[in-house]
Backbone as CSV, one residue per row, in Angstrom:
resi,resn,N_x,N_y,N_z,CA_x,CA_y,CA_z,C_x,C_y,C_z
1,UNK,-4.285,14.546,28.737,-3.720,13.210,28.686,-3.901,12.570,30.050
2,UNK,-4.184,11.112,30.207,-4.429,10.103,31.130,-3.103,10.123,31.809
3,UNK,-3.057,8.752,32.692,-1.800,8.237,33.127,-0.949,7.966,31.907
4,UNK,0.240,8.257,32.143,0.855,7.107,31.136,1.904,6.529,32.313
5,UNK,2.184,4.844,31.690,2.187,3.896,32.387,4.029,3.655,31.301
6,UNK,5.265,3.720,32.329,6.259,2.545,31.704,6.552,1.676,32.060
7,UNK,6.304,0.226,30.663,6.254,-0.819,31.503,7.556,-1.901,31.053
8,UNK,8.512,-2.109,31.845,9.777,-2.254,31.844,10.113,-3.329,32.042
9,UNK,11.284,-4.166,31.678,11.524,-5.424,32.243,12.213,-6.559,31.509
10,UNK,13.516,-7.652,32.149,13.646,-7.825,31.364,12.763,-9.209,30.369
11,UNK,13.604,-9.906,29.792,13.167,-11.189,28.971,12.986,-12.123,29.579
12,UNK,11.429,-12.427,29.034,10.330,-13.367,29.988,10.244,-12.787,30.902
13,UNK,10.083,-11.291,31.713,9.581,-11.401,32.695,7.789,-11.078,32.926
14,UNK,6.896,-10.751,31.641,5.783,-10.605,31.826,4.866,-9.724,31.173
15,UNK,6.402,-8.653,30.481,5.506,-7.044,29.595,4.519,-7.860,28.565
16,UNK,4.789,-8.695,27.997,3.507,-9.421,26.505,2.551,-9.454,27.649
17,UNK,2.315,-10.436,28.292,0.946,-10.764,29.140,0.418,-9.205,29.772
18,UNK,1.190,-8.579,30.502,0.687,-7.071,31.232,0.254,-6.779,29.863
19,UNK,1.049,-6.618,28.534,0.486,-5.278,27.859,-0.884,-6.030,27.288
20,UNK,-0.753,-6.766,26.914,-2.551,-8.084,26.601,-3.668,-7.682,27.091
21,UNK,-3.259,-8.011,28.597,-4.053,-7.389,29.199,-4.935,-6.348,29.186
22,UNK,-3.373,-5.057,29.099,-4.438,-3.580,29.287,-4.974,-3.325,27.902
23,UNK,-4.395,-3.869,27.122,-5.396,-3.549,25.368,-6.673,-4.465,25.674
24,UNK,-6.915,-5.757,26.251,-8.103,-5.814,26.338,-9.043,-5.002,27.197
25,UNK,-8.307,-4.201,27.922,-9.438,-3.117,28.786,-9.472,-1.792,28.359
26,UNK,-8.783,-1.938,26.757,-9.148,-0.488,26.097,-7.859,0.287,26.242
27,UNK,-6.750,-0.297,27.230,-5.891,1.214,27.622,-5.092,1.232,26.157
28,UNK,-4.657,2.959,25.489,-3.761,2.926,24.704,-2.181,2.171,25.209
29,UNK,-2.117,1.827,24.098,-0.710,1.048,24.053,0.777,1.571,23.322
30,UNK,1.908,1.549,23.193,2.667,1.449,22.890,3.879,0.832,22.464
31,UNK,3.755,0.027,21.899,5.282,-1.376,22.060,6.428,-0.584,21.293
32,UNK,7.466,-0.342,22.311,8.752,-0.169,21.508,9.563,-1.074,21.210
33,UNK,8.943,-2.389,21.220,10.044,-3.368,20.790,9.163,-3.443,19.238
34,UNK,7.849,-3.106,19.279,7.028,-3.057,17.843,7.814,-2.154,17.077
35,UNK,8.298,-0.843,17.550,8.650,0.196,16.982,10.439,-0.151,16.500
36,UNK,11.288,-0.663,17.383,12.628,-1.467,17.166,12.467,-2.575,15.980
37,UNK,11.939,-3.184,16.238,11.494,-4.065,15.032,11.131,-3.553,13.658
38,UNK,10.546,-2.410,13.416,10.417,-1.835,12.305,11.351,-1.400,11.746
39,UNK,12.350,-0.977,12.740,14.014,-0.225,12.363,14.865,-1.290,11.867
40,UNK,14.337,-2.323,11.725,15.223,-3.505,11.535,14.729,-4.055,9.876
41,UNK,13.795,-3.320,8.773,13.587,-3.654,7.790,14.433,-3.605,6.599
42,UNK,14.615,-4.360,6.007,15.309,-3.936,4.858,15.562,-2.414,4.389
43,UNK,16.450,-1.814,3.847,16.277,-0.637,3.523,16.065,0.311,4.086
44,UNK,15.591,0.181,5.439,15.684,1.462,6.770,16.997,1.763,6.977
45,UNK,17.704,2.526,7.900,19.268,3.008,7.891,19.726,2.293,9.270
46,UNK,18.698,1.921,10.117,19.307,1.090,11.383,19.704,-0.363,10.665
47,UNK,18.471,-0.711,9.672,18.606,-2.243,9.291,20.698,-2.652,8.506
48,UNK,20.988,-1.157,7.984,22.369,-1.274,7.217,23.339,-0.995,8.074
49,UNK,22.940,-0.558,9.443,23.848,0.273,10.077,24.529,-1.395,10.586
50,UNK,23.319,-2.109,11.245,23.363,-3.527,12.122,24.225,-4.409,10.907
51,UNK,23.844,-4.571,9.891,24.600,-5.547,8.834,25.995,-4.922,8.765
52,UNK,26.862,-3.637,9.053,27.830,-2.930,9.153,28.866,-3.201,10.167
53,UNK,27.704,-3.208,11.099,28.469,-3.975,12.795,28.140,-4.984,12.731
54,UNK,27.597,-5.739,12.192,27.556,-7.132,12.469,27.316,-8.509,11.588
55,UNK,27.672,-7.541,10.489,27.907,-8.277,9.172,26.546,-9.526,8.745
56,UNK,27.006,-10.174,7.542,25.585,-10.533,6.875,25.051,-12.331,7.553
57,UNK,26.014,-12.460,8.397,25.538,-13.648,9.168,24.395,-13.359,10.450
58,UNK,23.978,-12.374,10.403,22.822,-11.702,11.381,21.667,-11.676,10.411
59,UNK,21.707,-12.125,9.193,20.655,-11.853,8.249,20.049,-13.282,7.919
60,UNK,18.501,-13.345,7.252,17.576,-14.328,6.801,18.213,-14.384,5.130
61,UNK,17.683,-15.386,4.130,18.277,-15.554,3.470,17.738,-14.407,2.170
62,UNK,16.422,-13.436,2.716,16.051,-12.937,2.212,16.326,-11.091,2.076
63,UNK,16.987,-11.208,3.484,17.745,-9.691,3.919,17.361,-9.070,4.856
64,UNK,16.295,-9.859,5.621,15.981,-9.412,7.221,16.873,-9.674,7.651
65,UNK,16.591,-9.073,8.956,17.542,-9.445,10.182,16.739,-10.179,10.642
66,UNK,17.666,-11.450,10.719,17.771,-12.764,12.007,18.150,-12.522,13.676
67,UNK,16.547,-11.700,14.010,16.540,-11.951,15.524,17.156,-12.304,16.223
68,UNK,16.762,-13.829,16.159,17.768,-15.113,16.996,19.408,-14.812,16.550
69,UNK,19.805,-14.677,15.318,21.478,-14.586,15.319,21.603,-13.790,16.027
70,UNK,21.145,-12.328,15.537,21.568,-11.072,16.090,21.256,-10.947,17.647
71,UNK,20.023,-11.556,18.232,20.499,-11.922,20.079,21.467,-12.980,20.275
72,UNK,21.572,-13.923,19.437,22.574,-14.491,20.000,24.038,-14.009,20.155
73,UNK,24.586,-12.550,19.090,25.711,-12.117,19.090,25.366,-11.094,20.182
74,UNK,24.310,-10.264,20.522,24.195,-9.198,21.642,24.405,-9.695,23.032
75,UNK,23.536,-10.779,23.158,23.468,-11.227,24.458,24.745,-12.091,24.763
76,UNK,25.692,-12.419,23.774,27.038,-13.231,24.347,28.360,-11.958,24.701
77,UNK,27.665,-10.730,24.545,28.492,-10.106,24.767,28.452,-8.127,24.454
78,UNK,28.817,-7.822,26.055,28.667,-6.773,26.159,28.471,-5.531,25.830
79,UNK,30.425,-5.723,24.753,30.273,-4.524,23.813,29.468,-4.805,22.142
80,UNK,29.118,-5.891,22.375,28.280,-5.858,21.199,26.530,-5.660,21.339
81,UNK,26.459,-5.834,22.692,24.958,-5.467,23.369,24.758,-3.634,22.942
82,UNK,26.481,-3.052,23.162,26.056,-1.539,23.637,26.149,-0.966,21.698
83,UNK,26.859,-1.919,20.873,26.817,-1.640,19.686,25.567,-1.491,18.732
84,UNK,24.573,-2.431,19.434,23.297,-2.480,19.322,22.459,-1.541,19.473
85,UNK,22.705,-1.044,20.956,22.014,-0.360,21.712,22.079,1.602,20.650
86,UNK,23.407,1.520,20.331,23.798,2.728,19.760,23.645,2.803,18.541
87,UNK,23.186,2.053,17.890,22.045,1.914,16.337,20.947,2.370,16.487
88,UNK,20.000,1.687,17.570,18.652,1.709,17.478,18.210,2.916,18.958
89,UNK,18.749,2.645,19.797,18.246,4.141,20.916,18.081,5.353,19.745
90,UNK,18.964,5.958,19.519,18.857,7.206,19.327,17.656,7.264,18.040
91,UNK,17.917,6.192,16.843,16.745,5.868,16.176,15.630,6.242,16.695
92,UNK,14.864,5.347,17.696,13.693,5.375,18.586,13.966,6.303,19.412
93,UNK,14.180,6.995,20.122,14.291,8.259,20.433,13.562,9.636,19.667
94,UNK,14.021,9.508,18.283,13.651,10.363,16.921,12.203,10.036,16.647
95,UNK,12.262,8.579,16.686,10.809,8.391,15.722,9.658,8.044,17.008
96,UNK,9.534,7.542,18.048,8.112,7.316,18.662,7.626,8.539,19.219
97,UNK,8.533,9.412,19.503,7.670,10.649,19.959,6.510,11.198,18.980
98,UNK,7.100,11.662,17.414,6.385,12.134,16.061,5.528,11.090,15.684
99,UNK,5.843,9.540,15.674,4.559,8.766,15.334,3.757,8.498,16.455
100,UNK,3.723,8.158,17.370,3.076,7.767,18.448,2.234,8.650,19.260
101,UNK,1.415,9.578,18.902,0.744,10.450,19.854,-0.484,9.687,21.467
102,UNK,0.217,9.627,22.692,-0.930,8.881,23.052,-1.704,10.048,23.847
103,UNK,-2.950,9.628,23.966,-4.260,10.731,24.628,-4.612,11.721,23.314
């Protein structure tokens, strides 16, 4: 296996453009906000866990989760940031190691 590279940071500060970048020069990639986002589908166990804590006003009219609601309830507040956080960490934790092989 190559370097591997973590590339960290918060909102708007630049990871879309950096990671653009290195996929146009071939480097393998990884997005765990690609991989968070998947945990958020209908019928996955993070997607019921989030509608549980945070009930069905975080949802599209179709049964996604609404992004924008659901940052707007994380980011106004702390313990609902870490309520978040304790759905989906340990989730992603489990799953990018077994799907994600890089090198």
């Amino acid at each position: 296996m190559g370097v591997v590279i973590g590339l960290t940071g918060g909102i708007a500060s630049g990871k879309s453009t950096l990671a653009a970048a290195l996929r146009r020069r071939g480097v393998a990639y990884l997005s765990v906000d690609a991989a968070a986002h998947a945990l958020y589908r209908p019928g996955r166990p993070a997607h019921r866990a989030i509608v549980r804590a945070f009930g069905r006003g975080v949802l599209r009219p179709g049964g996604a989760v609404d992004r924008t609601a659901l940052g707007r309830a994380v980011f106004a507040s702390p313990a609902a940031r870490r309520r978040l956080e304790a759905i989906l960490h340990p989730a992603l934790r489990r799953g990018i190691p077994a799907a994600n092989r890089l090198g």
